[in-house]
C-alpha positions in Angstrom: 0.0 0.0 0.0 3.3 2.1 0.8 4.4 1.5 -2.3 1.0 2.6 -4.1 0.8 6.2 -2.6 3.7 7.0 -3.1 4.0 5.7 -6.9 0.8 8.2 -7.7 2.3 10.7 -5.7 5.5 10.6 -7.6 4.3 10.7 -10.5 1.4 13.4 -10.0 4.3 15.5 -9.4 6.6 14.9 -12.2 4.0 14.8 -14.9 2.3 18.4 -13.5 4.6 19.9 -11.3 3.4 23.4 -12.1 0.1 22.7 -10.9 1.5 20.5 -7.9 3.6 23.3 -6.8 0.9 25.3 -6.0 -1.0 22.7 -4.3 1.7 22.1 -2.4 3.0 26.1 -2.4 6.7 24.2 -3.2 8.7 25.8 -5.9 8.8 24.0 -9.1 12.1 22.5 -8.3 11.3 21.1 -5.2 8.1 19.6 -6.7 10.4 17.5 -9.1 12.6 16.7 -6.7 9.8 15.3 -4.5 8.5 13.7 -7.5 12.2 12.3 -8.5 12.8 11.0 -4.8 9.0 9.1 -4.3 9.3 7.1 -7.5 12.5 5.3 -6.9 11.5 4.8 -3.0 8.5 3.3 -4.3 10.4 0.6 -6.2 12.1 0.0 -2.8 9.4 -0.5 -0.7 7.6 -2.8 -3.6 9.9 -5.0 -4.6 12.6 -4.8 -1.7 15.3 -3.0 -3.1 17.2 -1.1 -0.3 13.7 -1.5 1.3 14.7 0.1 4.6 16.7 3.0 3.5 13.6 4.0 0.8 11.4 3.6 4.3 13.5 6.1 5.6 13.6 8.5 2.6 9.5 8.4 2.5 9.7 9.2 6.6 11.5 12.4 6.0 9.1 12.9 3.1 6.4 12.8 5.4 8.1 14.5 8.6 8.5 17.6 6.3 4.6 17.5 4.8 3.6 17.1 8.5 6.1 20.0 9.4 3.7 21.9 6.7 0.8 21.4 7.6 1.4 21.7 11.3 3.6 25.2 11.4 2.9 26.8 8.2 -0.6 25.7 6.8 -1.8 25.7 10.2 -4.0 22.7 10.3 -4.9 20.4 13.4 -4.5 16.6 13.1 -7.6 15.7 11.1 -7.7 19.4 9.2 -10.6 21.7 8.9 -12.7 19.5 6.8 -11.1 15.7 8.3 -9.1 14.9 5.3 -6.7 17.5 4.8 -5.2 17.6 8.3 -1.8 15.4 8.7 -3.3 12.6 10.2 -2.7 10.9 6.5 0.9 11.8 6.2 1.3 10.3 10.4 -0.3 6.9 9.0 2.1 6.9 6.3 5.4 7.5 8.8 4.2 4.7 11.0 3.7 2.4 7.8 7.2 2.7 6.5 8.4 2.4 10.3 7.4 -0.6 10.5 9.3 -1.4 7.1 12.2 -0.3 8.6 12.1 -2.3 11.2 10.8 -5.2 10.2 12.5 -5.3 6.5 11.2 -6.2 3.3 9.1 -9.1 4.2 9.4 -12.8 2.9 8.2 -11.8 -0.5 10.6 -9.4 -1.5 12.8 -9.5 -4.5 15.9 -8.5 -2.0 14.9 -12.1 0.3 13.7 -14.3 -3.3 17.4 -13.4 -5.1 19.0 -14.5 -1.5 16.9 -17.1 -1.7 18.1 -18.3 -5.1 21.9 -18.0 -4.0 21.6 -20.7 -1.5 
């Protein structure tokens, strides 16, 4: 599921990232950049690639939206509507902790090619 935001998100800001800039009030750059860093961490986390390090790139992904939202845009946890608080982006950090701490899984590509070694 990690792996699914995160792909859309990736790629919603690549393929607009004028228009995601502003949703986001990012600069252009930063907007690609975002977009740049979610797609490859997606791989990661989906096919278990460097799984815990792309954890840990999405959990500072997060930590700065939540950073947003809590010091700059001003919103409480759930947000003035209940969807656009950071409660979302808090799921999301707990998700990839427990990919960090817990690894890839058994059906990773990182544990099936150690698997084939043996």
């Amino acid at each position: 599921m990690v792996g699914v935001v995160f792909v859309t998100s990736g790629w919603s800001h690549l393929r607009e990232p004028e228009a995601r800039s502003k949703d986001i009030e990012q600069s252009k750059g930063v907007t690609i950049f975002l977009g740049a860093a979610e797609l490859p961490a997606w791989v990661g986390v989906m096919l278990g690639v460097l799984t815990q390090l792309a954890a840990i790139g999405l959990i500072l992904i997060m930590l700065a939206a939540i950073w947003k939202k809590i010091f700059v845009w001003r919103t409480g946890f759930w947000g003035k509507s209940g969807t656009n608080g950071w409660s979302y982006e808090t799921m999301l950090v707990v998700m990839n902790l427990i990919i960090v701490t817990t690894g890839g899984g058994n059906i990773s590509l990182a544990k099936w090619v150690v698997s084939l070694a043996r």
